[in-house]
N, C-alpha and C positions, 0 to 999 in steps of 0.2 A: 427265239423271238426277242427274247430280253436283250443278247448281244446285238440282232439288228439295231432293235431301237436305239440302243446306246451308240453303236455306228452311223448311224442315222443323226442323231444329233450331235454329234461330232462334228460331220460334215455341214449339216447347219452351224453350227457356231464357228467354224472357218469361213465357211461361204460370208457370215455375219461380216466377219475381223475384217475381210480382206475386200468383199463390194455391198456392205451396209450404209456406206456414206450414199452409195450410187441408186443405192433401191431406195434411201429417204428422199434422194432429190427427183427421181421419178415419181413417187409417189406426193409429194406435196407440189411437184411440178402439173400434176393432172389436176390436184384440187384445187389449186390458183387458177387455172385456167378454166375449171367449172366454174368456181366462185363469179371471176370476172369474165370472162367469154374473150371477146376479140381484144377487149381491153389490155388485158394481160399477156398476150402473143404480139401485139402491137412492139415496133424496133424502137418507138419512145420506150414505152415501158421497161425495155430488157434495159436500155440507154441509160435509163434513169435509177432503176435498181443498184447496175454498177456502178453508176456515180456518187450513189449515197452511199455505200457499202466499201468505197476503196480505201479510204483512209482506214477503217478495221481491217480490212484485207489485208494490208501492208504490215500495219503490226501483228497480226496472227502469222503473218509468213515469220517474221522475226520470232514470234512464242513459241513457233513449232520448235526451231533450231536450238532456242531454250532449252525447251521441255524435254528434245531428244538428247541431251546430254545432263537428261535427271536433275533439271535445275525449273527456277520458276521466277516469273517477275510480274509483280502488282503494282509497281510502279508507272506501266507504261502509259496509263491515263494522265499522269502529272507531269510526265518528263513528255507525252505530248502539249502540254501548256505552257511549262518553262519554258521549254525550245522554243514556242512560237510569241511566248511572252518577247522573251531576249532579242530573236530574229526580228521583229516585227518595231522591235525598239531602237534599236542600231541602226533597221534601214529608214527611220524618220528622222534619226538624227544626220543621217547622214542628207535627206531628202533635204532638211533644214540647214545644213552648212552649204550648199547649193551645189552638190554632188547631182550631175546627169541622172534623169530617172534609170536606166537601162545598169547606170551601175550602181545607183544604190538598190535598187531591186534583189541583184544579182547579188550582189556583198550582204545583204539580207538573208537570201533564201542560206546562202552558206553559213553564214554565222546560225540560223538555224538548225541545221542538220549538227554546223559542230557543236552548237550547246548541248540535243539529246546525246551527241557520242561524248562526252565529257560527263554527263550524267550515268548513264550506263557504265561506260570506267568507272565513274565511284561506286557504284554499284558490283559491279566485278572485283576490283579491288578490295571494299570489304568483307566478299564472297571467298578472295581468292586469299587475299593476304593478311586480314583479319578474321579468317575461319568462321564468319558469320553466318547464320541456316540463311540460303536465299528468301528464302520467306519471311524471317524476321529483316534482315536487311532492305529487300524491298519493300514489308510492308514500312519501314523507316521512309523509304523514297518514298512511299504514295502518299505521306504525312507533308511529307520536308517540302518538296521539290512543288507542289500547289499553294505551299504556302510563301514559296519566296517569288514565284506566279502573283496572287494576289501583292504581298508587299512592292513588287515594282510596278503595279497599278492602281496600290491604293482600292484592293477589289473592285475593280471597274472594269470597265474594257479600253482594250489600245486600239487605234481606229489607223488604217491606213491613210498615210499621208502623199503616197504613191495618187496619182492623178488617174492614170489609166490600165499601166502595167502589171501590177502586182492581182490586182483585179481578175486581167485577163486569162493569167496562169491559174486561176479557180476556174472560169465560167467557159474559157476557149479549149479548142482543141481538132480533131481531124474530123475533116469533115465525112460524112458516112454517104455513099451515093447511091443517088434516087430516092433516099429516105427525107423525110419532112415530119413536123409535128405537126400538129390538131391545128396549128394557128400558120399551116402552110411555109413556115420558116426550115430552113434547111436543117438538118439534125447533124450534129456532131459527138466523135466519140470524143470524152472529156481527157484532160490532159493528166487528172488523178487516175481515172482509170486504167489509160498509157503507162503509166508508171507503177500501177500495181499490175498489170498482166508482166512488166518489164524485170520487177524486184520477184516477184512469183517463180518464171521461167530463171532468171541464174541464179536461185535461191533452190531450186531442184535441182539445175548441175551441180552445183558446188555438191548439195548433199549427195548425192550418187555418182557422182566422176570425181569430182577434185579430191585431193589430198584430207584438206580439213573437214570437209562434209564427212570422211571415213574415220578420221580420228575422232571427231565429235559422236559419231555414233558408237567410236569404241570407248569414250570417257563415259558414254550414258548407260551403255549395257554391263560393263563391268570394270568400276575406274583403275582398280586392283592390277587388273592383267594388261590393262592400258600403260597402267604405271613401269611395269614388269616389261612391254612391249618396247615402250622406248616413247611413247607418247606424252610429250610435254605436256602432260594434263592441267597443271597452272594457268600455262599462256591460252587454255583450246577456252578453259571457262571463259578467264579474264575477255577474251576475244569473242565470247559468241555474245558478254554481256553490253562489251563497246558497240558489237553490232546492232543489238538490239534497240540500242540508245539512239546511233545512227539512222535508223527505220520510226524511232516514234519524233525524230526531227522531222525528216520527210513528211509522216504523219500526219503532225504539225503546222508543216509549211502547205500542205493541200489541204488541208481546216481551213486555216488562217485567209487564206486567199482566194476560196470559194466564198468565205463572207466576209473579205476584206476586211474583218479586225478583230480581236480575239478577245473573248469573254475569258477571264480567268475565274470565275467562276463555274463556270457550263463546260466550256472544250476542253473534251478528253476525259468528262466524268464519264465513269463506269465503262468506258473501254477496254480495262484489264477483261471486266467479265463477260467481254463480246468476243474478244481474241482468244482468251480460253475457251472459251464454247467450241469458235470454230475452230480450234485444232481438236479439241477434243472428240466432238464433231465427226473431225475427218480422219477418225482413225489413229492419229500417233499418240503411242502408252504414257501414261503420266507416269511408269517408272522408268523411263529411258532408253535409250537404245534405239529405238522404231519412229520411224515419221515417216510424212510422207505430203508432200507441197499441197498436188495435186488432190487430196483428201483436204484438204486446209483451207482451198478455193473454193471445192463446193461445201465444205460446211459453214463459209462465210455466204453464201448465196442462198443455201438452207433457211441459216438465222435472217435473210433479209426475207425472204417467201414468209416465213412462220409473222414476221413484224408487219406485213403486208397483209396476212391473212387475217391476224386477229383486229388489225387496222379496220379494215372494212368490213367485219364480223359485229364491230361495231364494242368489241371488247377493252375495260379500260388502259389508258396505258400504264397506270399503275402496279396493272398484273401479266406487264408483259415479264418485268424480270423474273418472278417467280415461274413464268412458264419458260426462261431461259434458263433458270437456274434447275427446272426438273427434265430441261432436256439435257443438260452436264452431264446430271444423275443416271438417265436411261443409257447416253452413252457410254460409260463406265462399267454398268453392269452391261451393254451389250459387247465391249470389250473380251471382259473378264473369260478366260478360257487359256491357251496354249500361252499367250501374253502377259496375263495378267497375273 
C-alpha cells in the first residue's frame, strides 16, 4: 500500500513538472470567466490582455534562455529604460536636424534595440570575462543602467517628437475580422503583440532545433561536460546575455511607443520580477538545463489573469507583488522533484 502511494505520487509530481503550467491556466482561466462573465471571453478582452502583457512576454522569452543555461539577469527592467531612453533620444534629434519622419523613426527603433544589446554584452562580458556571479553583475546593471536613464533625462520623461509614426507602431496593428470593441470600432491585433508571438515562436526553434538552443541547454545542465564536449561555453553565455539585451530593446521600443515617451522613472520598474515569475511559472528549472518557450507564454498570461483577477476583486495593488512573489515560491516547490 505504501509502495502505491509512493507510486502514486510520483506520477503526480511528473504530471505536476511537465502540465502544471496548463492546469493553472485552466484553472484560473474558469475563474476569470466566473469572476467576469462574457466580459472576460469577450476578443477585446483576450486583445487587451495580450497587449498589456507583450512587452513582459518578450523578455521572459529572453529569461528563459537565461535561466536555461544556469544564468540569471535583474537587469532587464533598466536595460528596458536605457534602450528606450537612448532610442527615443537619437530619433528626436534626429526628428530636429530635419531627418524624414519614416527614417528617423526607423534609425530610432534600431539604435534602441542596439543600446539593450550593447547593454547585455556588458553584462555577458563581465559574467563571461570578469568571472562575475550573474547576480551580482546584473544586480550592478539594475543599479547602473536606470540610473544613466534618469541622468539623460534629468529624471523626467522624453516625449516623442515623431508627429504620427512612432505612435502608430504602439497603438496600430492587424486588423482582427468581424471583431469590434464596445464603442463599435474595428479591433486590431496590436503590433507588440505580433512581435511577441514572433520572438516566442523562433525563440522555441532555436532552443529545440538549432545548434545553439542545444548547446545552451548543455552549458546549463552540466557546463563541465559541455566544456569536455567541445562547446564553446564562453561565447554560448556571452551570446544568450547580448540576446537578452537585444529583447529588453525591443521591450523598450514597444513601451516606449504604446505611450509615445518614456518615463525613466516608471518604464521597466520591476519587470525583472514579472519575467522571472513567468518562466518560472512555466516550468523551466532555475538550475538549468530545462526550459521550455511555450511554458513561458502561458505563465505570462497566468500573471496577467491573477493581476486581472485581484484587479477587479477589488484587491490593493500594493499586494499584488507579494502575491507574485508567493506564486515564484509555489512554483518552485511545485518544481522540486526528478528536476530539482
Amino acid at each position: 500500500m505504501s509502495n502505491s502511494h509512493t507510486g502514486m505520487a510520483v506520477r503526480m509530481q511528473r504530471f505536476l513538472e511537465h502540465w502544471g503550467v496548463l492546469v493553472a491556466f485552466v484553472l484560473l482561466f474558469a475563474v476569470s470567466a466566473f469572476k467576469q462573465g462574457g466580459d472576460f471571453l469577450s476578443i477585446e478582452n483576450f486583445r487587451n490582455l495580450l497587449n498589456q502583457n507583450a512587452a513582459v512576454g518578450i523578455l521572459a522569452v529572453g529569461m528563459t534562455l537565461v535561466i536555461v543555461s544556469a544564468g540569471i539577469d535583474l537587469s532587464v527592467g533598466s536595460m528596458v529604460v536605457l534602450a528606450a531612453a537612448v532610442g527615443t533620444t537619437a530619433m528626436n534629434a534626429l526628428v530636429e536636424a530635419g531627418w524624414s519622419e519614416p527614417s528617423a523613426v526607423v534609425s530610432g527603433a534600431l539604435i534602441t534595440i542596439l543600446a539593450g544589446t550593447a547593454a547585455g554584452a556588458l553584462n555577458g562580458a563581465l559574467i563571461v570575462f570578469g568571472r562575475i556571479a550573474p547576480f551580482i553583475a546584473t544586480l550592478g546593471g539594475l543599479a547602473a543602467f536606470r540610473s544613466i536613464a534618469l541622468a539623460i533625462a534629468e529624471a523626467g520623461e522624453i516625449r516623442s517628437q515623431s508627429p504620427t509614426m512612432f505612435s502608430a507602431l504602439g497603438r496600430g496593428g492587424i486588423p482582427i475580422p468581424f471583431a469590434e470593441n464596445s464603442a463599435g470600432k474595428a479591433l486590431t491585433l496590436s503590433w507588440s503583440t505580433v512581435i511577441f508571438f514572433v520572438v516566442a515562436i523562433v525563440a522555441q526553434w532555436f532552443l529545440s532545433r538549432a545548434r545553439f538552443g542545444r548547446q545552451l541547454v548543455a552549458v546549463g545542465a552540466n557546463e563541465t561536460a559541455a566544456r569536455y564536449a567541445g562547446v564553446p561555453v564562453a561565447w554560448i553565455r556571452f551570446r544568450v546575455y547580448a540576446l537578452m539585451g537585444a529583447l529588453a530593446g525591443v521591450a523598450g521600443l514597444v513601451q516606449s511607443s504604446r505611450m509615445n515617451s518614456v518615463s525613466t522613472a516608471q518604464l521597466g520598474l520591476g519587470s525583472e520580477l514579472d519575467a522571472i515569475a513567468a518562466v518560472v511559472i512555466g516550468g523551466t528549472s532555475l538550475r538549468g538545463g530545462f526550459g521550455r518557450i511555450w511554458g513561458t507564454v502561458a505563465g505570462v498570461l497566468i500573471l496577467g489573469m491573477i493581476t486581472n483577477i485581484l484587479t477587479i476583486s477589488g484587491v490593493s495593488p500594493y499586494w499584488q507583488g507579494a502575491v507574485k512573489g508567493a506564486v515564484i515560491v509555489l512554483a518552485v516547490l511545485v518544481q522540486r522533484g526528478s528536476r530539482a
